[in-house]
C-alpha positions in Angstrom: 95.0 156.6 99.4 91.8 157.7 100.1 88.0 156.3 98.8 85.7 157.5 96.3 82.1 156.9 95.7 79.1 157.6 93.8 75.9 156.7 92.7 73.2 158.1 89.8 69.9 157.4 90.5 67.1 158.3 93.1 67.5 158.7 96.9 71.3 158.4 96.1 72.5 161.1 98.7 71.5 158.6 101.6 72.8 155.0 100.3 76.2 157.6 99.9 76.2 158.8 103.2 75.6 155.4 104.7 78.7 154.0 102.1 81.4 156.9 102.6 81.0 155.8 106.7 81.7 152.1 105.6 84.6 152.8 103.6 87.4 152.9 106.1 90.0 154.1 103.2 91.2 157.2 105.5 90.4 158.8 109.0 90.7 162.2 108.2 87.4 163.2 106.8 84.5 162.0 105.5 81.8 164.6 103.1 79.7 163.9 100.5 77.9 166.4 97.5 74.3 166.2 96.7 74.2 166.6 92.1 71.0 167.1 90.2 71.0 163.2 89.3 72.7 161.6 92.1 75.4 161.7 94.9 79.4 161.2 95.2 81.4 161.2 98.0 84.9 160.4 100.0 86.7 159.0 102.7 90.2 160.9 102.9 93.1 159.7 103.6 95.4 163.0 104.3 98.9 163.1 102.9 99.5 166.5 101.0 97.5 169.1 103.4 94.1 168.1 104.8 92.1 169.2 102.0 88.5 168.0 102.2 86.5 166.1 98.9 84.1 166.7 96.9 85.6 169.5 95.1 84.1 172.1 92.7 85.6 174.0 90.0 84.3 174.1 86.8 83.8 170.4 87.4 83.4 168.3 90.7 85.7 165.7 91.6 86.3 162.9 94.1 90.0 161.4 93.6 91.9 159.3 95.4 95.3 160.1 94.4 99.1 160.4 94.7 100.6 163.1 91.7 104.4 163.3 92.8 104.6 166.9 90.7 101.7 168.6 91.7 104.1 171.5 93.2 105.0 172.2 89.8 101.6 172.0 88.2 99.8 174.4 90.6 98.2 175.5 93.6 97.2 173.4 96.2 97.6 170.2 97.1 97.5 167.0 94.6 93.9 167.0 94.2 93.0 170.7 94.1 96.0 170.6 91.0 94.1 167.6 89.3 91.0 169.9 89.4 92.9 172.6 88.2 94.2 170.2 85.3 91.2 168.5 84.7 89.3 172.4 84.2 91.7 173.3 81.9 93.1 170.9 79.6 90.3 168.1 80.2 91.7 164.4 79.6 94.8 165.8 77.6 96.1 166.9 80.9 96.5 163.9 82.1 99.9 163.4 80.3 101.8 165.8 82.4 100.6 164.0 86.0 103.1 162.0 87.5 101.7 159.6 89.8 98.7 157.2 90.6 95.3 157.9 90.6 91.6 157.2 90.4 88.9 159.5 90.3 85.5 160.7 89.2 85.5 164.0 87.7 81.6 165.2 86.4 80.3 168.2 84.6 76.7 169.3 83.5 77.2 166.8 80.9 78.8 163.9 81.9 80.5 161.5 84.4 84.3 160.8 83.5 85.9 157.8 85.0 90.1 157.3 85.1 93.0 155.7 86.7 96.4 155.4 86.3 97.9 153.3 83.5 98.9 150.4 85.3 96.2 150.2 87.6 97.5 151.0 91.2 94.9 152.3 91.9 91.3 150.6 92.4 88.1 151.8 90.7 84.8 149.9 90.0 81.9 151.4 88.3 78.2 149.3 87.6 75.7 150.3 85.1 72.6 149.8 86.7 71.8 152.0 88.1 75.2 153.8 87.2 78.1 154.2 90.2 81.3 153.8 90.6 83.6 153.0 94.4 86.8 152.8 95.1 86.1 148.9 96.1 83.3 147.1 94.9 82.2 145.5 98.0 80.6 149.1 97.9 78.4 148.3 94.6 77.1 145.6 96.3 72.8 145.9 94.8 74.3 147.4 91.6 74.3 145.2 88.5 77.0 145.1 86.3 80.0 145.5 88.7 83.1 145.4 86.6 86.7 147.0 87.2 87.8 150.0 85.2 90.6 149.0 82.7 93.3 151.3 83.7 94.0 151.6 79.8 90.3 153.0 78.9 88.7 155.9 80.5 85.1 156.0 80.5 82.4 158.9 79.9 78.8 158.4 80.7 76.6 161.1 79.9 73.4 160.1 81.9 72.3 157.1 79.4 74.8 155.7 77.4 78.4 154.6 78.9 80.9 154.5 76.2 85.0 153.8 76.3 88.1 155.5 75.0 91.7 153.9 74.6 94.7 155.8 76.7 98.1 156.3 75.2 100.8 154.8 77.5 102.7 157.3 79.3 105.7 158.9 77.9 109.2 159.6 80.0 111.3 157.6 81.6 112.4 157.4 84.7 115.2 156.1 87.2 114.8 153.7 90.1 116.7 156.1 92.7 113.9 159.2 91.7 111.1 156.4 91.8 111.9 155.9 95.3 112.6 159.3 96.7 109.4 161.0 95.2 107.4 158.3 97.0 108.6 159.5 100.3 106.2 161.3 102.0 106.0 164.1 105.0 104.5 162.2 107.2 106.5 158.9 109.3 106.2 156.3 106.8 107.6 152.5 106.7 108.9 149.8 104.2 107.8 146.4 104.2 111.2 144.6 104.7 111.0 140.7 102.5 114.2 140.5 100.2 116.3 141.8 97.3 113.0 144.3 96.0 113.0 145.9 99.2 116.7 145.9 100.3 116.4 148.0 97.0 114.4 150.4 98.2 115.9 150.7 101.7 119.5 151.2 100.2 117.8 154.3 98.2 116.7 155.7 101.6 120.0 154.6 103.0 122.0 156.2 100.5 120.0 159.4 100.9 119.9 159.0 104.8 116.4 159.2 104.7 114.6 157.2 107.8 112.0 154.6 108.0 110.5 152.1 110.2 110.7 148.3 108.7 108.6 145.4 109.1 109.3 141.9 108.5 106.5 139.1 108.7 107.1 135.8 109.0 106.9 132.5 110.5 109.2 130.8 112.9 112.2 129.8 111.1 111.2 131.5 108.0 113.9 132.9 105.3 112.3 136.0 105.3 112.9 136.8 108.6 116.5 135.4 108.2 118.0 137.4 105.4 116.0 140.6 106.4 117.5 140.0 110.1 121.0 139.8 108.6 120.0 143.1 106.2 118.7 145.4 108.8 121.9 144.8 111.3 124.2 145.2 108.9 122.8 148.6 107.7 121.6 149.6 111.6 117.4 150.0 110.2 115.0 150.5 112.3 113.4 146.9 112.1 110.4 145.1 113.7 110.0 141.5 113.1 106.1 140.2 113.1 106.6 136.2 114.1 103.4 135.0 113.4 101.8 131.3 114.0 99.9 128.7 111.8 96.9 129.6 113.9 97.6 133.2 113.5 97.5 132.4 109.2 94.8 130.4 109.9 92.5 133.0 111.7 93.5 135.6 109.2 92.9 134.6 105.8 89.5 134.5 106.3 89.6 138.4 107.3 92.2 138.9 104.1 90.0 136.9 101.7 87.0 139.1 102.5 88.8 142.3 102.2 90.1 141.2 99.1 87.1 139.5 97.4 89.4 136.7 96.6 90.3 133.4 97.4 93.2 133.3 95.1 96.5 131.7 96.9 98.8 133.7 95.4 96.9 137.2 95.8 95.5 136.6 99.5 98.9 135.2 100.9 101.0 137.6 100.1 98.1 139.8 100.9 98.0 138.7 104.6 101.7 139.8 105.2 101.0 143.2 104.0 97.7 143.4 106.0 99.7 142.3 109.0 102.1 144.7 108.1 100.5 147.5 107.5 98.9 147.0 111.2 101.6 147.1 113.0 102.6 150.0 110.9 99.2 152.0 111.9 100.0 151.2 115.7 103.6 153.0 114.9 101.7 156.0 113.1 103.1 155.5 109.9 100.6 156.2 107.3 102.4 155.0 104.4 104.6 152.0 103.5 106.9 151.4 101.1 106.8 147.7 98.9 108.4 146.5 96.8 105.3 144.9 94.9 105.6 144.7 90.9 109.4 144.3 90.8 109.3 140.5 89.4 107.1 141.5 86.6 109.1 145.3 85.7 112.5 143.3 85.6 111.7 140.6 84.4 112.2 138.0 86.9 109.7 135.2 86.4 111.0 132.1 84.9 108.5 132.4 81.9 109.5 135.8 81.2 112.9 134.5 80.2 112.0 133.3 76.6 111.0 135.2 73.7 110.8 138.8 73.2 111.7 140.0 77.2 109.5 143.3 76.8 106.4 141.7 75.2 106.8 139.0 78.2 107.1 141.7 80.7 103.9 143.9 79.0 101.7 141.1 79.7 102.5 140.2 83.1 102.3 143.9 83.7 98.8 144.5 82.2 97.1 141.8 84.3 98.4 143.3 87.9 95.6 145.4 87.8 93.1 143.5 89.1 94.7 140.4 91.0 97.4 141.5 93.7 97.0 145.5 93.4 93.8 145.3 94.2 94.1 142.9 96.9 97.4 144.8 98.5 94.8 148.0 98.0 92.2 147.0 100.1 94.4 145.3 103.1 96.4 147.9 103.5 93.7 150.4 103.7 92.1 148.8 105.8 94.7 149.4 108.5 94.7 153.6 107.4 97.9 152.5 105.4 98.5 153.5 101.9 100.8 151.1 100.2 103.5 152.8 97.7 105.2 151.2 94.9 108.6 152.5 93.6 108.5 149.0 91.1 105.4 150.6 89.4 106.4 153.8 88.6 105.2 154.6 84.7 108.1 156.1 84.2 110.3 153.6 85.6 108.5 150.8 83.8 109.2 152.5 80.5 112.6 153.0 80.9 112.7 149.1 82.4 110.8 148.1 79.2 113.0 149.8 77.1 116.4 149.2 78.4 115.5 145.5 78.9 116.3 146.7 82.6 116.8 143.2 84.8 117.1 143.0 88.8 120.9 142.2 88.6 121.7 145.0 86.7 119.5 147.2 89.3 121.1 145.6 91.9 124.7 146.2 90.6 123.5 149.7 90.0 122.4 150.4 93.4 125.6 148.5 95.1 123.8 145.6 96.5 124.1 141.9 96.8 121.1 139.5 95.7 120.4 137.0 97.9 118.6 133.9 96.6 115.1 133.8 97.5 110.6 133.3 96.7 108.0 135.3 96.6 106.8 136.6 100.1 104.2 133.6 100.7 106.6 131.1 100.0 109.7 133.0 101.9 107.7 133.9 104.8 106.0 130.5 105.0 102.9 131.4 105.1 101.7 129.4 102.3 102.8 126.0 103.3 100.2 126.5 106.3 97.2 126.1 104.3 98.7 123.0 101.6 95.1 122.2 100.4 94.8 124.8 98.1 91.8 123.7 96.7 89.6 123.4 99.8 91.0 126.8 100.6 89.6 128.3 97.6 86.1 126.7 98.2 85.9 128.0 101.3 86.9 131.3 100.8 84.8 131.2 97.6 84.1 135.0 96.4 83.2 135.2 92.5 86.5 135.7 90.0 86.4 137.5 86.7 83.7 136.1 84.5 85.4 134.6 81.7 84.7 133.8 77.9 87.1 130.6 76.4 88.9 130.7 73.4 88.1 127.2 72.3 89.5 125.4 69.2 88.6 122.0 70.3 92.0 120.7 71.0 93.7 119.9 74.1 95.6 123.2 75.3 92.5 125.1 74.9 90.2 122.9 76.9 92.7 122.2 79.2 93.0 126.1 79.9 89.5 126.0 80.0 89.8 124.0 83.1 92.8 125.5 85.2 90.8 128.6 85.1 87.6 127.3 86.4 89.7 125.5 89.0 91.1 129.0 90.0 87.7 130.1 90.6 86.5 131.5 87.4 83.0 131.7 86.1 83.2 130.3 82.3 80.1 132.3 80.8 80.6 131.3 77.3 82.9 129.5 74.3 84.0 131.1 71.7 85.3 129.4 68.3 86.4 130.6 65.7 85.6 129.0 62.2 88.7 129.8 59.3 88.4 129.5 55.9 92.1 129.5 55.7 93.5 125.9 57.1 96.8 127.7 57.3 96.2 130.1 59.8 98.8 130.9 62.1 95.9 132.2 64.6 93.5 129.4 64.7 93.3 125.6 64.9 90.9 124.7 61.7 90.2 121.0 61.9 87.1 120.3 62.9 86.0 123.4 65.1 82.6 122.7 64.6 82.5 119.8 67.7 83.5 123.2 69.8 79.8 123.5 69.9 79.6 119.9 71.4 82.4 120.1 73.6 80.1 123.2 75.1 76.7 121.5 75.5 78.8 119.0 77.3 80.3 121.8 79.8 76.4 123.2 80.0 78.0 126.7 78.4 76.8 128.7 75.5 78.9 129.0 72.8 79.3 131.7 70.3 80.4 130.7 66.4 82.4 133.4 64.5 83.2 132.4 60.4 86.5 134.4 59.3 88.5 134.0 56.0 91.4 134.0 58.1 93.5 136.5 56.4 95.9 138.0 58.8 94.0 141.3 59.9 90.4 140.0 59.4 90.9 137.2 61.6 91.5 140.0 64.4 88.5 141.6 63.6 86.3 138.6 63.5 87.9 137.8 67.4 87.1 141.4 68.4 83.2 141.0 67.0 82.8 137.3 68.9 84.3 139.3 71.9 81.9 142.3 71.7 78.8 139.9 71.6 80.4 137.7 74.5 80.3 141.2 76.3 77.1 142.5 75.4 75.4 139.3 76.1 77.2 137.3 78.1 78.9 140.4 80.3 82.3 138.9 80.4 85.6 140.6 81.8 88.1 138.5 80.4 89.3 136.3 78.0 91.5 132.6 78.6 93.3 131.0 75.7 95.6 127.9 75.1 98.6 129.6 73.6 101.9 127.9 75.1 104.6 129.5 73.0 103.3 131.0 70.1 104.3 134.5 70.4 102.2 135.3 67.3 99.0 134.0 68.6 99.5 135.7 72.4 100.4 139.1 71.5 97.8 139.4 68.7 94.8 138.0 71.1 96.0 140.2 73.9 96.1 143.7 71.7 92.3 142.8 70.6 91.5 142.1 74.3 93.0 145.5 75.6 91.2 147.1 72.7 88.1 146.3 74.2 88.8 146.2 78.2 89.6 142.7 78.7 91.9 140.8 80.7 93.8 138.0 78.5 94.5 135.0 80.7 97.3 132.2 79.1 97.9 129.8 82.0 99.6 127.5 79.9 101.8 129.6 78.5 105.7 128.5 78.4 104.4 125.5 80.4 107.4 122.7 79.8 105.2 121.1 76.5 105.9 117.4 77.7 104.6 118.1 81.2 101.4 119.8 79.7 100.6 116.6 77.7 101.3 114.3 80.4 99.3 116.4 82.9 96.1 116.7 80.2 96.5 112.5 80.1 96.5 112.1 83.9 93.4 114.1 84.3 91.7 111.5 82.8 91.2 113.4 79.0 90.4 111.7 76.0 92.3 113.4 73.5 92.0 111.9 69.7 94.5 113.3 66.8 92.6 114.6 64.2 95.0 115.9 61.8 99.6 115.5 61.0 101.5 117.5 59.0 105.0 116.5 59.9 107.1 113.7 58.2 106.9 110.4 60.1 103.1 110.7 61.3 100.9 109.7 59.1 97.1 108.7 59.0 97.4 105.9 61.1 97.7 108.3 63.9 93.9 109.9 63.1 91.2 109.2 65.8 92.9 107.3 67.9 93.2 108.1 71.4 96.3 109.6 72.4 98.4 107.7 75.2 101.6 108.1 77.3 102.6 105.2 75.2 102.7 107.4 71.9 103.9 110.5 73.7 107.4 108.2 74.1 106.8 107.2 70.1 106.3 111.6 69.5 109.6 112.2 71.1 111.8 109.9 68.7 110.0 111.2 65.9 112.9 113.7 64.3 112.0 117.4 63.7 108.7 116.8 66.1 107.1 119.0 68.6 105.6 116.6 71.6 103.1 118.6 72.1 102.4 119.6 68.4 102.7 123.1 69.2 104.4 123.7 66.0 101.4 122.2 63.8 102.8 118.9 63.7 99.3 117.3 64.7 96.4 118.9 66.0 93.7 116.8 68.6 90.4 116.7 69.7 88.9 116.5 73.2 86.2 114.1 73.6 85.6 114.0 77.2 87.0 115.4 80.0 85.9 115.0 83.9 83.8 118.7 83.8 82.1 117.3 80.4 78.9 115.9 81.3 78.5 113.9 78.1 81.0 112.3 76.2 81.4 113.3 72.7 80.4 110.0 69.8 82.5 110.1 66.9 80.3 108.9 63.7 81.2 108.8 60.3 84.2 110.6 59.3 86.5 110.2 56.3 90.5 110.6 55.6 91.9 113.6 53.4 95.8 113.4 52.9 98.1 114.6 50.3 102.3 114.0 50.5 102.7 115.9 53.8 99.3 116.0 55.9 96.5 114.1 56.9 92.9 114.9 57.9 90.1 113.7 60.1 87.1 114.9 59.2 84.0 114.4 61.7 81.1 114.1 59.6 78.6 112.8 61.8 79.1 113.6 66.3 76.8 113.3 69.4 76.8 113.4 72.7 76.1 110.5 75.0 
């Protein structure tokens, strides 16, 4: 991994020299190239010949990239061969790479940004004035810092930036041949946690290749314990790193900054690989071996169980990008490490979303036994040091994604509305949706119009999109609300309530990849009972404004929802307790982050055989 830089407007050549010495992404050479309307630059990290960067063919580029086939694609080492791809075939080349990139590449007419597919590696561009780093800690004075979605490449041609949607890669690929073309020249090492990387070690094994492998943990920990009992029984090469409370302590501060984020999840298992990778360094390894991204490729995360496995697996997949890659990225860099993931291999993933590929089958594949076991925070025990997660976050406070909400007025929506912002994330707008068609399958109808309440009581703008609700309109109304939420609001991702509705997810999510964004469900496959109850013990008032299920009638509208009735939901035959198949939908009228509480007025009843309706004539706040 090495670290690329640039910058497009006056006097760039010295903030670039000043940047490329910050970088620490690589010790083995540092240049930079003075352009007719800027500067660009990199930091490399040597691992295929010692080739310095900037370089000039018919184009200049600065990359920061692993392409396992260059050999067969042409001279030189992987980044002269992108050149030599990039010259020739332009962006079409980029289907016969195999590997992980980022880069710049820039002719007399334009800039042209890229990375890989799934995002491995980092790139972050700004638009005024124009630049793009490798991290964007180095954009810092830039406006308009957002990541590059790995699924859009992006042209700027000295005014206007504009986007183009990638094709996912084609080919498949086995586990064994993910491994082995990851193996580099150099010494390298393999971060040693549990079943992921007893996977790649028996690869290595099997193909008596050697490595040095780290295990980090606490005293006591289970980590340490089954990777103890691993590495004896197969004679590896193994260093354990027993580490203190005080030692987590002193160090997330160090990881959170590196990372930008204050995320639990992400800097946890972000400290292990940053102490990792340092001992690694002090071994002279520059590469290491993780077994990041397995959980998501196979399929191992309790939510991806239900529903349509490879539509479960996509979208754990396509929000890696900019949580823990980005975060293992930068630690591990840090330490003149670059972190290599066999899990992520495109064509691996393919054949894994294809084949429906799951970790026991691997495993049985490979001639290993799983052993029962967490994620690396949780095995290692880092992550019961720090149990106040939430005090954590505030101290360790770097911005999140800024975020638009999906808001129907209902419970699940607002409620996902809040998890976010207490992950950190900056809620620029709400967005609602207003359907002709009261039998959407995409959007709640009742009463959507209080949305715009429910936002002046947040103190966020909200934007109001009409649709007919007819199934392929509806998605182009979304994408219009979404581009003006970008244009004016300059968000980077997108939260909705969906818990199980396949139909709603996948539809929301394709509109927000169209466009660059990062769909967040937080509820989704959330036990529906547990939701309800945990909405009701926040202190919500949540009224039902609408039944269409036999046995809940209109004595049910604008009441407010209690525990009490959630026991009279669940003896009601045929009925979802959660209303998640339409049953009933609600209406939140306060919430602890509302500042005002919203005052029903004058409504009146609508019912027929089946349903019943509330309709809010008259609201305030108060």
């Amino acid at each position: 991994m090495c670290g690329i830089i640039g910058l497009f407007a006056p006097q760039a050549e010295k903030a670039i020299a000043k940047a490329v010495k910050a970088m620490h992404r690589g010790n083995d050479g540092e240049a930079m190239m003075k352009l007719h309307n800027g500067a660009i630059g990199h930091c490399l990290h040597a691992m295929t010949g010692n080739v310095k960067q900037p370089l000039k063919g018919k184009g200049v580029l600065v990359a920061n990239c692993e392409i396992y086939n260059y050999k067969a694609l042409g001279e030189g080492n992987d980044a002269q061969v992108l050149l030599e791809v990039l010259d020739k075939e332009g962006v079409r080349g980029l289907d016969k790479l195999d590997g992980v990139y980022a880069f710049a590449y820039i002719t007399d007419d334009e800039v042209l940004l890229s990375r890989d597919y799934w995002g491995v590696k980092p790139l972050y561009y700004a638009t005024k004035p124009f630049a793009f780093a490798s991290e964007k800690k180095f954009l810092q004075g830039c406006k308009g810092i957002k990541a590059l979605h790995p699924r859009q490449l992006l042209r700027y041609d000295g005014k206007t930036i504009r986007f183009e949607q990638r094709v996912a890669p084609k080919g498949e690929e086995g586990f064994v041949n993910a491994v082995l073309k990851r193996v580099p020249e150099q010494p390298f090492s393999v971060m040693l946690s549990g079943n992921d990387s007893f996977m790649i070690a028996k690869v290595l094994l099997d193909n008596n290749i050697k490595a040095k492998y780290y295990t980090v943990g606490l005293e006591g920990s289970k980590d340490i314990a089954t990777a103890v009992e691993f590495a004896k029984a197969n004679q590896l090469d193994h260093t354990i790193i027993q580490i203190s409370p005080e030692v987590v302590k002193r160090t997330l501060p160090i990881v959170c900054d590196l990372a930008e984020s204050s995320q639990p999840q992400e800097v946890e298992s972000a400290l292990i690989t940053f102490l990792a990778t340092a001992q690694a360094a002090k071994n002279e390894c520059k590469a290491m071996l993780s077994g990041m991204g397995a959980d998501e490729v196979l399929g191992s995360y309790e939510r991806q169980q239900e529903g349509d496995t490879k539509k479960e697996r996509l979208s754990f997949l396509r929000r890696l990008f900019d949580t823990n890659l980005y975060a293992q990225d930068v630690v591990s860099m840090v330490n003149g490490v670059e972190i290599r993931l066999p899990f992520l291999d495109a064509g691996f993933v393919s054949n894994c979303l294809t084949n429906a590929t799951t970790k026991e089958a691997l495993a049985e594949e490979l001639g290993i036994t799983l052993v029962k076991r967490s994620a690396p925070q949780y095995g290692s025990g880092i992550s019961k040091v720090v149990k106040d997660k939430k005090k954590y976050q505030a101290t360790y406070a770097p911005p999140n994604l800024k975020i638009a909400a999906l808001l129907s007025g209902g419970k699940d929506s607002v409620h996902a509305l809040d998890i976010m912002q207490g992950m950190g994330y900056e809620v620029g707008c709400a967005i609602t949706l207003h359907s002709q068609n009261k039998d959407s399958f995409l959007y709640h109808t009742p009463n959507t119009h209080l949305v715009k309440l429910q936002a002046e009581a947040m103190k966020i703008p909200c934007i109001e999109q009409p649709t007919r609700g007819e199934p392929d309109a509806e998605l182009d109304d979304l994408k219009t609300a979404l581009v003006q939420a970008k244009k004016v609001h300059d968000i980077e991702g997108v939260v909705c309530g969906a818990l199980f509705s396949q139909y709603q997810r996948d539809r929301m999510e394709r509109v927000c990849e169209d466009l660059g964004l990062v769909l967040f469900a937080p509820l989704w496959h959330k036990p529906q009972e547990a939701q309800l109850i945990e909405v009701l013990d926040k202190g919500y008032e949540v009224v039902i404004v609408s039944t269409a299920a036999d046995g809940l009638d209109k004595s049910w509208l604008g009441r407010p929802l209690t525990k009490e009735d959630i026991d009279k939901l669940k003896r009601v035959p045929g009925v979802n307790v959660a209303g998640e198949g339409g049953e009933y939908e609600t209406l939140v009228v306060h919430a602890p982050f509302f500042d005002k509480r919203i005052e029903i007025g004058k409504t009146t009843i609508k019912e027929d055989k089946h349903t019943s309706l509330l309709v809010v004539e008259e609201a305030s706040l108060s």
